[in-house]
C-alpha positions in Angstrom: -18.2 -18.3 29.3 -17.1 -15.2 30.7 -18.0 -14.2 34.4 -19.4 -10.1 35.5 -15.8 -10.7 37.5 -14.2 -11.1 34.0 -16.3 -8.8 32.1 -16.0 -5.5 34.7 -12.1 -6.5 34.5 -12.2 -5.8 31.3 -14.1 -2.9 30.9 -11.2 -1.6 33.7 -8.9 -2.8 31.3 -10.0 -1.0 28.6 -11.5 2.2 30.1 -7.6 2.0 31.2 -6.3 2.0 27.1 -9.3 4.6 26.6 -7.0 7.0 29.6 -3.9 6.2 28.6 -4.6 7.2 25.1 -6.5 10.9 26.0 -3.6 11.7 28.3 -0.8 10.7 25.4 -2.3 12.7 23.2 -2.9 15.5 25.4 0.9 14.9 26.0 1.2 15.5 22.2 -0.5 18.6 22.2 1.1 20.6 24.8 4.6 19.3 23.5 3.5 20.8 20.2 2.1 24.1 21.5 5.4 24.3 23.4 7.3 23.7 20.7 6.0 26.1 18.7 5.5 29.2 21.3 9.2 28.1 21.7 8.7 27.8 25.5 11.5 25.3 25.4 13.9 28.3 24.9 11.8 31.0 26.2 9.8 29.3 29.5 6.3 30.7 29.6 5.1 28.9 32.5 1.3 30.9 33.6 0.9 30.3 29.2 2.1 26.7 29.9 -0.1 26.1 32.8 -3.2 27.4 31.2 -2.4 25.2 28.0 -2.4 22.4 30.1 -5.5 23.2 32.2 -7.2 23.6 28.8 -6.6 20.3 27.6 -7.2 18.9 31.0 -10.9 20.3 30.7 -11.2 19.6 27.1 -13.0 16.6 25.8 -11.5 14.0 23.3 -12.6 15.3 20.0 -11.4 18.5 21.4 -7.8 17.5 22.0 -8.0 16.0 18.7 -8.9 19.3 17.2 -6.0 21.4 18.9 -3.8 18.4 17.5 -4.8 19.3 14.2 -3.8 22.9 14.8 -0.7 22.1 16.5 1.1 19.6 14.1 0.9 19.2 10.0 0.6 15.7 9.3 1.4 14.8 5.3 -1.4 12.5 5.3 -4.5 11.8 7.3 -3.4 8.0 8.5 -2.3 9.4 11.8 -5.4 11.5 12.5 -7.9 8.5 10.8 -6.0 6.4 13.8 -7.2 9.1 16.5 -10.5 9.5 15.3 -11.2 5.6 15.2 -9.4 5.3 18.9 -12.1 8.4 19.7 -15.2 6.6 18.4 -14.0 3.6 20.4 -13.9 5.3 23.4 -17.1 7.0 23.0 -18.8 3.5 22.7 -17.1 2.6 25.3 -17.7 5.8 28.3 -21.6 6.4 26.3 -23.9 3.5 26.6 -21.5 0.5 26.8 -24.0 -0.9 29.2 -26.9 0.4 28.2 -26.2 -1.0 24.5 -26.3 -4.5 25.6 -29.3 -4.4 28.5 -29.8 -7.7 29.5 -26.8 -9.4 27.7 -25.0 -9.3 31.1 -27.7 -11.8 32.8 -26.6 -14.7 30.3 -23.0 -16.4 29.6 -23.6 -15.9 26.0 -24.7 -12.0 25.8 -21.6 -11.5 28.4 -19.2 -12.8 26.4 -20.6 -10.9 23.4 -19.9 -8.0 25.8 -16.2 -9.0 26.5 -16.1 -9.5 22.7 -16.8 -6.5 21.5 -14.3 -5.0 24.5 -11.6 -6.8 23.5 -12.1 -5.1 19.8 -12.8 -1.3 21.5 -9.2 -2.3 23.6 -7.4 -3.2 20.5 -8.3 0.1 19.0 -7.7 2.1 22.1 -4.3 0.0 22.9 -3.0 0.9 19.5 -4.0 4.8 19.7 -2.6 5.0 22.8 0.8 3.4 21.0 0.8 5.4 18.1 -0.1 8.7 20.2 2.9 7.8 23.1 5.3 7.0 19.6 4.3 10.2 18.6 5.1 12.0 22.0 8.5 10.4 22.3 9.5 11.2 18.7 8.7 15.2 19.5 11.0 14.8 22.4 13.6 13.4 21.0 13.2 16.1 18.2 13.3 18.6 21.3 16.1 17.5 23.0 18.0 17.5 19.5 16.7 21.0 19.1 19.1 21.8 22.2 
């Protein structure tokens, strides 16, 4: 029966996965744009700068758009991924609380909470893994580029 100690530690948890996937994949998209302004050979840094203050500012489904712009994909399982990591974190920062009311005053409706957290940090864990495989891949691309 889980505890509000355990069930705010896991919404941390997870709002964590939820950050570390949005800042991989903004790490995705200014590698791209990068890579294809070829700043790695010709430094641009006031273009580089407002790139990043862009996606800084920019929500979610807004990074996931420049993505789309940035890199061709051959299929859509990449992008399906970012999408379901995106409507998980939407149900997660929008109404996570508000969705379950008075669950949290009974040991049953807070473990239905933690529940459906564990799922929404499954689904963020393994955007943000796929999103920081996909960062590390374009680097390694880049520094083969050299």
């Amino acid at each position: 029966m889980a505890t509000r100690d355990q069930l705010y530690a896991k919404f941390g948890i997870t709002a964590e996965a939820a950050q570390l996937f949005e800042v991989a994949l903004g790490t995705v998209v200014l590698a791209s744009k990068g890579h294809n302004n070829n700043w790695y050979n010709e430094q641009d840094p006031k273009a580089a700068a407002k790139a990043l203050e862009i996606i800084e500012s920019s929500t979610l489904g807004r990074v996931l758009e420049m993505l789309k712009h940035e890199l061709h994909f051959e299929d859509d399982l990449i992008i399906s991924q970012f999408k379901r990591g995106l409507v998980a974190r939407n149900r997660l920062f929008h109404g996570f609380f508000e969705r379950h009311n008075f669950k949290i005053q009974s040991e049953e409706g807070r473990d239905d909470m933690v529940a459906e957290l564990e799922e929404l940090h499954e689904e963020l864990f393994r955007c943000w893994r796929v999103a920081e495989g996909l960062a590390n891949t374009l680097a390694e691309g880049l520094i083969a580029e050299e």
